[in-house]
C-alpha positions in Angstrom: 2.3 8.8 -42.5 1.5 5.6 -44.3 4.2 3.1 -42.5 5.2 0.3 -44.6 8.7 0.0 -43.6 10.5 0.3 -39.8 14.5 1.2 -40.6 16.0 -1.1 -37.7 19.9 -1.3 -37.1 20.7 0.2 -40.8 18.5 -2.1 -42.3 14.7 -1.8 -44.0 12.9 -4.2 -42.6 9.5 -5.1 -44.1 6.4 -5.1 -42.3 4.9 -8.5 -42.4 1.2 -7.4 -41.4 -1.3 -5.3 -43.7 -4.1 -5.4 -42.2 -5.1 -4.6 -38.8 -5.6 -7.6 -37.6 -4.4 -7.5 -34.4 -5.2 -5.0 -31.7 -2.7 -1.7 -31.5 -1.0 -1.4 -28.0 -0.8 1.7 -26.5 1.4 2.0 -22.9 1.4 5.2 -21.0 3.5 5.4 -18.4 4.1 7.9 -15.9 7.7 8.5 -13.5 7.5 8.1 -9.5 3.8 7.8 -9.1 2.0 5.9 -6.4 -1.1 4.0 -7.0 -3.0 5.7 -4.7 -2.1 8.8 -6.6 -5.6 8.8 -8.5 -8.5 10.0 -7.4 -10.5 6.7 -8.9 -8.4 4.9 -6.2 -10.0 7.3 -3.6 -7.6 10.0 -3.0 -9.6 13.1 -2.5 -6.8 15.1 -2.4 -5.9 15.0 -6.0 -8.2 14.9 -9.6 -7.2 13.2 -12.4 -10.0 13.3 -14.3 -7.9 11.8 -17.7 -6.6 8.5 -15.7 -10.0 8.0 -14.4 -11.1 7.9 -17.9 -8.7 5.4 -18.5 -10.3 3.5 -15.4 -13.8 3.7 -16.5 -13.0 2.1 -19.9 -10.5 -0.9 -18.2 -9.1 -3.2 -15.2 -7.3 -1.3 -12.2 -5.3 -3.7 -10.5 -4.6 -2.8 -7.2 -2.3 -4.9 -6.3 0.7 -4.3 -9.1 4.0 -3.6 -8.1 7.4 -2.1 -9.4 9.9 -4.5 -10.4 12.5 -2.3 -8.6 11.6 1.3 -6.7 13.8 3.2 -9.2 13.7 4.3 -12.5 16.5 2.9 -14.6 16.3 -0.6 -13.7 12.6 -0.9 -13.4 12.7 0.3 -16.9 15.4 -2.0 -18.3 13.2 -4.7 -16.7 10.2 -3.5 -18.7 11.8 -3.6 -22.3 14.1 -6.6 -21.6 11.6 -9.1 -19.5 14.3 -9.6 -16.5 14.5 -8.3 -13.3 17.1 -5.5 -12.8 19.5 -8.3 -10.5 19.7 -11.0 -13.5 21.0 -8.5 -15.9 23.2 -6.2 -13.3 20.8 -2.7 -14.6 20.6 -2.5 -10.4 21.2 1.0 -11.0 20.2 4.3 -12.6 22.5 5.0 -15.5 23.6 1.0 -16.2 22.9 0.1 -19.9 21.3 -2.9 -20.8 23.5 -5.9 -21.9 24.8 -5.8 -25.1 23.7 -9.7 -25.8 20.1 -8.0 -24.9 20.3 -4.3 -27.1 18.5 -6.1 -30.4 16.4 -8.6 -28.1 14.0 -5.7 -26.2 10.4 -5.5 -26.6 10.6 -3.1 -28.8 12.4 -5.2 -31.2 10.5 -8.5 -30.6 7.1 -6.1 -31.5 8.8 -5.1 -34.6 9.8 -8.0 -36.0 6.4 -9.5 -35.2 4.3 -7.1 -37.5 3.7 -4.2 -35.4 5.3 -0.7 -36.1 6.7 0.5 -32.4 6.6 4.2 -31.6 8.5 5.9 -28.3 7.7 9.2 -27.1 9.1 10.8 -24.0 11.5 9.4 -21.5 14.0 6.2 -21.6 16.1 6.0 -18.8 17.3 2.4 -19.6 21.1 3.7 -19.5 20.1 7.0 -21.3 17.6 9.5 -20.4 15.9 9.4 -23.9 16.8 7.0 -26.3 19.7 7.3 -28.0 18.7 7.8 -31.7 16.0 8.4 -34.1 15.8 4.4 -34.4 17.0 2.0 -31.3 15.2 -1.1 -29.4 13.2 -1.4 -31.9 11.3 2.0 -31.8 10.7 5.2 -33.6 11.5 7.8 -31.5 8.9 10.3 -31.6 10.0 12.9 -29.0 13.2 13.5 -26.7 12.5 13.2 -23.2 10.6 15.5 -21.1 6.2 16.2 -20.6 6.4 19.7 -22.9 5.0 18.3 -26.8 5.2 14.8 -25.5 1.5 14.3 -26.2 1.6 16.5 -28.9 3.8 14.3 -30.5 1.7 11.3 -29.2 -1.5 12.3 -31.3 -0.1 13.3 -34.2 1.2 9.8 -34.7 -1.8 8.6 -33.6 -3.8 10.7 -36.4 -1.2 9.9 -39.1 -3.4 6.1 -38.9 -0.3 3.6 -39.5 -1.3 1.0 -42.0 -0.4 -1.9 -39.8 -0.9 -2.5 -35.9 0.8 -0.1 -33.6 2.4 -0.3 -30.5 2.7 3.4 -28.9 4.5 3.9 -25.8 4.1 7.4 -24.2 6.7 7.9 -21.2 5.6 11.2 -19.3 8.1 12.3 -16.7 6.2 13.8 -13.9 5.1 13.5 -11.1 9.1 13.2 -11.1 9.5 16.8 -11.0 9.0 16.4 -7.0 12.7 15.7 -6.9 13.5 19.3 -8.0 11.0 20.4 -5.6 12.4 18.7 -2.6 15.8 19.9 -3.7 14.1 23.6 -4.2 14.7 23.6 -8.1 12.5 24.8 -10.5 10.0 21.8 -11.7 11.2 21.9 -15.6 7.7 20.7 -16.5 5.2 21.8 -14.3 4.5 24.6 -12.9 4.0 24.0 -8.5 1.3 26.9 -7.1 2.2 27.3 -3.5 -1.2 27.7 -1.9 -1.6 28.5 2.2 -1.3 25.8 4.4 -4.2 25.3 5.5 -5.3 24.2 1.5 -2.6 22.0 1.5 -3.5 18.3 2.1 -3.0 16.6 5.9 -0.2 14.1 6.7 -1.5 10.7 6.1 -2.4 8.2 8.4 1.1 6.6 8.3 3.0 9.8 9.0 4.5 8.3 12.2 7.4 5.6 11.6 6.6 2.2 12.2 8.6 1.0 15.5 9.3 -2.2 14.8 10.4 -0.2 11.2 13.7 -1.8 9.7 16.7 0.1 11.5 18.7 0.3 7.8 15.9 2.9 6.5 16.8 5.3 9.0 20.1 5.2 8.2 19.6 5.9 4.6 17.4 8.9 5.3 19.8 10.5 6.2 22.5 9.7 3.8 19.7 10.7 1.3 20.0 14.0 3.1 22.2 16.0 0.7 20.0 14.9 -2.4 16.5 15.1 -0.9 16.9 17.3 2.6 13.5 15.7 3.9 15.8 15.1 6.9 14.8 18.4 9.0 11.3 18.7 7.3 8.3 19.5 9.7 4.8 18.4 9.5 4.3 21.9 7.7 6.9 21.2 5.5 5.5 18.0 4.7 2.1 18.9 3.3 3.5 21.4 1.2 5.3 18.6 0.0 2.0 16.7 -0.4 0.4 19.5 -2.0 3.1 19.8 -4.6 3.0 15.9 -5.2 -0.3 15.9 -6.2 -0.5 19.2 -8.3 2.6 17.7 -10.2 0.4 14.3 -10.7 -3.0 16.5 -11.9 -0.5 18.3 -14.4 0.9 15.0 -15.8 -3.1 14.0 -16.0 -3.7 17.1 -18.0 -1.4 15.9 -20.2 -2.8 12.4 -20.8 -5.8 13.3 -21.6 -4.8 14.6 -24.3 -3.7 11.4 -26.2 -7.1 10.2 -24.2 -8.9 12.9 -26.5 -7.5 11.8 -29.6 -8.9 7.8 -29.0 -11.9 9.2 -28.2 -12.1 11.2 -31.8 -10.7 7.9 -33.6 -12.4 5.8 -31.3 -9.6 3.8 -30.8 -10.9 1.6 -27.9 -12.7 -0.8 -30.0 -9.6 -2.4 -31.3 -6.7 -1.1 -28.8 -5.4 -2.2 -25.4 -4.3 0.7 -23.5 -2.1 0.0 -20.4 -1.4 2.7 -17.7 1.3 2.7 -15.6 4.1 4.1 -13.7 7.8 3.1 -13.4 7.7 3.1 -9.3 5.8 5.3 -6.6 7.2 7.9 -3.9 6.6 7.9 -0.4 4.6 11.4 -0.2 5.2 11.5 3.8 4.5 7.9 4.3 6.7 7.2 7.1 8.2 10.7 6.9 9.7 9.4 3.7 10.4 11.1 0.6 10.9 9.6 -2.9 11.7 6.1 -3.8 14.3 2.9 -3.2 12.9 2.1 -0.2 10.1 -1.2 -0.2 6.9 1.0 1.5 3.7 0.6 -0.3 3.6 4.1 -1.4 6.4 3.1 -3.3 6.4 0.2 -4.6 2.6 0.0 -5.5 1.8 1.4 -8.3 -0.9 2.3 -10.6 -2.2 -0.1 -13.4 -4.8 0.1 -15.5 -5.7 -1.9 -18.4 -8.3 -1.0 -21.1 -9.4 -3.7 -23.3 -10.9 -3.5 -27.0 -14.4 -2.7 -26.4 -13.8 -1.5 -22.8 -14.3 -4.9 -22.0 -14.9 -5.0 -18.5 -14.4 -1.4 -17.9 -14.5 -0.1 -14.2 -14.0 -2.8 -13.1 -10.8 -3.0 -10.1 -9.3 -6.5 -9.9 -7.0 -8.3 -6.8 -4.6 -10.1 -8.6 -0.9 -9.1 -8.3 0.7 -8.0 -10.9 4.8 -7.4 -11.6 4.5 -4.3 -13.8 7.9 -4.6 -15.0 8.8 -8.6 -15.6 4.7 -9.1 -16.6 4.7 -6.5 -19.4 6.8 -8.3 -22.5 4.8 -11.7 -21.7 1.6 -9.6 -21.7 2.1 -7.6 -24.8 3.5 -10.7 -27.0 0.2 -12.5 -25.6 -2.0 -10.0 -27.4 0.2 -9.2 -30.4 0.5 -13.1 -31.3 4.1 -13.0 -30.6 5.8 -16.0 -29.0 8.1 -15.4 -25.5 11.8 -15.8 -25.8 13.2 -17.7 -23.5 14.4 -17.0 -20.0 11.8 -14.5 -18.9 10.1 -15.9 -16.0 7.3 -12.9 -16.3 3.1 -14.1 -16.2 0.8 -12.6 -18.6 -1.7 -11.0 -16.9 -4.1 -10.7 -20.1 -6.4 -13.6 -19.0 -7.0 -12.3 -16.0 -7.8 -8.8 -17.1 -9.7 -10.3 -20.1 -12.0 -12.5 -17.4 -12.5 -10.0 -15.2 -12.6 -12.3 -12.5 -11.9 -11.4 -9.0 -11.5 -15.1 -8.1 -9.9 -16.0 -11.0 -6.3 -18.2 -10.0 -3.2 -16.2 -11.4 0.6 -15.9 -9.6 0.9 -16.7 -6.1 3.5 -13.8 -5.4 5.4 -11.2 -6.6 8.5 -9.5 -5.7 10.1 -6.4 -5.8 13.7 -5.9 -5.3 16.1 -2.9 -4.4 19.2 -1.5 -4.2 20.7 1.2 -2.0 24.1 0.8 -3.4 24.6 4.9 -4.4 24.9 5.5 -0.4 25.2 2.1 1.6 25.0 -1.1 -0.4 21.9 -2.1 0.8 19.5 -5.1 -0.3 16.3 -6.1 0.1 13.1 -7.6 -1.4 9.4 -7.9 -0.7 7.2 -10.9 -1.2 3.9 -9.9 -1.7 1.1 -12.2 -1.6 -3.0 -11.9 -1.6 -2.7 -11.3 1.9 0.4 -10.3 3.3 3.5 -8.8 2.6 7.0 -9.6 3.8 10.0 -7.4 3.4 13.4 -8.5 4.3 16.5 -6.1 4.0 20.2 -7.7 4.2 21.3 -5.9 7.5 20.3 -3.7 10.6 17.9 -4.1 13.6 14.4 -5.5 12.6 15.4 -6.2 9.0 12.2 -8.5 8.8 9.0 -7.1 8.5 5.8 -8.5 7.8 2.1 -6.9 7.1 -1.7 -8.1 7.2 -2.6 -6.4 3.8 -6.0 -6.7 4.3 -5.7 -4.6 7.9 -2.6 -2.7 7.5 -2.1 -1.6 4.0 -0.3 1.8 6.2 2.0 -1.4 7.7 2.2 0.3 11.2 2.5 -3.2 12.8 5.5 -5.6 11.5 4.3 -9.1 13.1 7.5 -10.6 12.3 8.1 -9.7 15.9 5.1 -11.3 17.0 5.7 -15.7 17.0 1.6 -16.0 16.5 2.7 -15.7 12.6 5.9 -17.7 12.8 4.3 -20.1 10.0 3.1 -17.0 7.9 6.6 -15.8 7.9 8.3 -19.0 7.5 5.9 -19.8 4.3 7.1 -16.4 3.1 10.5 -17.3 3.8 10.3 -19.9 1.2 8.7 -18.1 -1.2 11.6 -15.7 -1.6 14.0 -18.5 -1.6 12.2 -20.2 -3.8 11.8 -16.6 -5.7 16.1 -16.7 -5.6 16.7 -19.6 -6.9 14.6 -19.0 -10.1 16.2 -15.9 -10.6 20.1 -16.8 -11.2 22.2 -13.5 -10.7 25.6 -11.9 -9.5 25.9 -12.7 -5.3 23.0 -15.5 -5.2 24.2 -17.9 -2.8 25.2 -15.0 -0.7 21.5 -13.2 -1.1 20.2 -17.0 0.3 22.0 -17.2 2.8 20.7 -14.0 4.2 16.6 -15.2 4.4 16.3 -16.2 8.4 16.4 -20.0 9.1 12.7 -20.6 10.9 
């Protein structure tokens, strides 16, 4: 396939690059993974040989986050460069706004030179996306993992005349949600092996108790979709145990797109991001799945390979916002000016110094929404040392962690007034956060951050 011309919105649009002059981009992405779901983060109850490749030749950042702890509007966040609240995509099946449909990432890419390529899953309103040309890309493959890399490296080999940008959107480890509902995993395969081969229950297992009062309640109106409720500690590391095989299978299927840069040798002049649109809480907390603010699911993986495997191996404390941070980042190495209104940071000096020390955002948030059971909002602030969590109702609703002694956050010291300036400095920072961000109910969501 030698690309010359992208057919956008009934139109032929010429390519304005012909030489490749600019680095490709290539963003894998996986659905409902956590970041310690790798065994180069130092989980030695799963392999993933492929994303430790992927490691070995970039940046990990361990402290990126999800813009939102659920797929849609994480997603819409992505390709848009707004957080799900400014644009109202606060839930799973919301488009993005019309004014926005021709303004995505995909689009901006496009029109800057580079031909844009989808394979695999969408979820921004649709579960794939809607036709053979929308948002700017090429769809390469419906959703779902089955010939999703396939379809990956055959583009790949087909050597596009101009720079690419590639985005490869697996679905598992998602595939846990059928297993919880005991459903057949569409894409993987789950061996059930005895329990005494299945992985422990993590140090968190237990529920925090100073734990905000409103996740308790949401467990269990969660019940009917993910019956967790009942579950015993048995039950729970066969839960594990399926977690991770689903993660090793979605590995599997990265390397294979890994095995085709390899044979082109694509590193020297490609930047390869790896991520994942939100985590689940494998049994942190006896939780299951997503929504909620725990670090199991709202950390996630990232991993950034530079041209040259600059830096490679190389893990890195800055925090990143893998949603709002992408579109700034991804213009910044294609040459492509920012439109206005997105508030996201590019985090391509950063990875490009590989600096530990190196200055970059103060904070980052997350936001959520429980509205499919209870209404519930919250956010978390999270900064190079702590993390604050508020939620807009129920007992304990603020919490508060030492990340550097309590990354399991057994111990909320908002209860505790030795760190009544910590949380008050916090405090600000998501008002401050707010105000920035202008969207539907925001003198209301102000009004509910504690006066100190």
């Amino acid at each position: 396939m030698n690309v010359k011309f992208f057919l956008l919105a009934g139109t032929v649009a010429p390519v304005a690059l012909s030489a490749q002059n600019r680095p490709n981009i290539i963003y894998i992405m996986t659905d409902q993974q956590s970041a310690a779901a790798m065994s180069c983060a130092g989980t030695a109850e799963v392999k993933t040989p492929n994303m430790d490749r992927l490691a070995a030749h970039g940046v990990r950042f361990e402290n990126a986050y999800c813009g939102m702890p659920l797929s849609g509007p994480t997603r819409s966040a992505m390709f848009t460069g707004y957080m799900p609240s400014e644009i109202g995509t606060i839930e799973n099946g919301i488009a993005i706004p019309d004014s926005l449909q021709e303004h995505t990432l995909g689009s901006l890419m496009t029109e800057g030179g580079y031909y844009c390529a989808y394979a695999g899953k969408w979820h921004a309103n649709t579960v794939s996306l809607p036709s053979e040309y929308s948002f700017g890309f090429h769809r390469l493959s419906m959703n779902g993992d089955i010939g999703l890399a396939e379809s990956c490296v055959e583009f790949l080999r087909s050597k596009p005349e101009t720079p690419f940008f590639l985005v490869a959107s697996f679905t598992n480890p998602h595939n846990i949600c059928e297993y919880a509902r005991h459903q057949h995993t569409p894409y993987a395969t789950v061996e059930e092996p005895p329990l005494e081969e299945c992985p422990n229950l993590p140090a968190n297992f237990a529920v925090n108790p100073y734990d905000a009062s409103v996740l308790a309640f949401e467990k269990k109106q969660s019940y009917a979709l993910y019956p967790s409720q009942d579950f015993t500690p048995d039950d729970w590391r066969r839960y594990r145990n399926a977690y991770f095989r689903l993660v090793e299978a979605v590995d599997a299927e990265i390397g294979k797109i890994v095995d085709e840069i390899d044979r082109q040798d694509l590193w020297k002049n490609t930047v390869i991001i790896f991520t994942s649109d939100h985590g689940d809480g494998c049994g942190a907390h006896q939780w299951n799945q997503k929504t909620v603010l725990y670090e199991e699911v709202a950390n996630i993986p990232f991993i950034v390979c530079l041209p040259g495997s600059k830096n490679g191996g190389k893990v890195l404390p800055q925090l990143v916002n893998n949603a709002v941070d992408l579109m700034p980042s991804v213009c910044d190495w294609a040459g492509i000016d920012m439109p206005a209104g997105r508030q996201g940071v590019s985090f391509r000096g950063i990875a490009e110094s590989g600096l530990p020390e190196k200055p970059h955002q103060k904070y980052v948030v997350t936001e959520t929404n429980f509205n499919q059971t209870s209404g519930t909002l919250g956010w978390m602030v999270r900064t190079p040392h702590y993390k604050y969590v508020l939620y807009d109702k129920g007992k304990y609703r603020e919490q508060l962690f030492d990340m550097d002694k309590d990354r399991g956050e057994m111990q909320n010291l908002a209860v505790e007034s030795g760190y009544a300036q910590v949380l008050a400095e916090h405090r600000q920072m998501l008002k401050e956060w707010l105000e920035k961000h202008p969207a539907p109910g925001r003198e209301k969501h102000l009004s509910l951050i504690p006066a100190d």
